[in-house]
N, C-alpha and C positions, 0 to 999 in steps of 0.2 A: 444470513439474510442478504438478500442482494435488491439493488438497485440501477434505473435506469439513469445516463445521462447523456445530454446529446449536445452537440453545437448549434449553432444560427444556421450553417451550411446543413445541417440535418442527418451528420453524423451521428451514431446510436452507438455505445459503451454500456453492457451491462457488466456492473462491478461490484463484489465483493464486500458489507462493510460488515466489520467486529477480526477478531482471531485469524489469521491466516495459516490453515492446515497445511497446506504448499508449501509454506517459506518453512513452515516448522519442519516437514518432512525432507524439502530438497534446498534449504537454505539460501542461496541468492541465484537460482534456477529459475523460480517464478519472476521474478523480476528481467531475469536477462531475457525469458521469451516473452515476457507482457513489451519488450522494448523501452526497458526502462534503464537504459543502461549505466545513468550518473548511480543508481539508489543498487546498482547490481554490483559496480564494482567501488563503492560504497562499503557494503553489505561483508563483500568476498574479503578485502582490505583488513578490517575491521576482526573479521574468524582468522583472517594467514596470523595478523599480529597476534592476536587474545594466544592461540593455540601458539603459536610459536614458543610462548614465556613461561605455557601452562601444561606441555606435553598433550594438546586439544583439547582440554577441556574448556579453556575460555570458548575455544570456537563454538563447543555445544552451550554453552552460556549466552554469548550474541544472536543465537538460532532462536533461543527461545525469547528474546529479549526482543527480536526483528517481527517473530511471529504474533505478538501483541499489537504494535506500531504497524507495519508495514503495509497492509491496506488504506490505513487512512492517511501516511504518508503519500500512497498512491492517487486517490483523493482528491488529494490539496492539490498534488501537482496537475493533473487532468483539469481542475476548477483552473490554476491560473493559465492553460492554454486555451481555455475560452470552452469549456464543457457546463453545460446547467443540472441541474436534478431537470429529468422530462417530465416530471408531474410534480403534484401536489405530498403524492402518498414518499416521495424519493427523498423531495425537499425536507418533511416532516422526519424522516428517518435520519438524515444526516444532521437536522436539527439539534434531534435528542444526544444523537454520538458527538456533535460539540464540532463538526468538521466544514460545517459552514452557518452562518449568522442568521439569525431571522432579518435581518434589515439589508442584510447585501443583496 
């Protein structure tokens, strides 16, 4: 399901929300070309260590573990640079997945 979000200046973001099939198939890819680059080498960090101790499996463990989380990690962070739901129907969706407040 996706959704729209936009700024005051009238910039437009349609995004992602639930499961992130990206992150699961190309691990911290979708994030370094969405320009996200604190949650990318975050992400990459996080697989070098896991896989280092584990012979890679940890890495394939954090993949899946990203691929849950990592949308609405993305999200949050878009909300606090100044992005709204563009409607009603956006708001309501990110309502239910718990990613922003009814009262904010």
């Amino acid at each position: 399901m996706r959704v729209h979000l936009k700024t005051e200046a009238g910039l437009m973001k349609e995004v992602k929300v639930g499961f992130s099939w990206t992150t699961f198939f190309f691990g911290f890819f979708p994030a370094l070309f969405r320009g996200d680059l604190k949650w990318a080498a975050i992400m990459f960090l996080i697989s070098l260590i896991l896989g280092a101790f584990t012979i890679g499996f940890g890495a394939a463990v954090s993949g899946i573990v990203f691929s849950f989380v990592y949308n609405k990690i993305y999200i949050k962070e878009l909300i606090e640079k100044g992005y709204r739901p563009a409607n009603e129907e956006a708001r309501a969706i990110l309502e239910n997945k718990a990613i922003v407040s009814r009262y904010a």
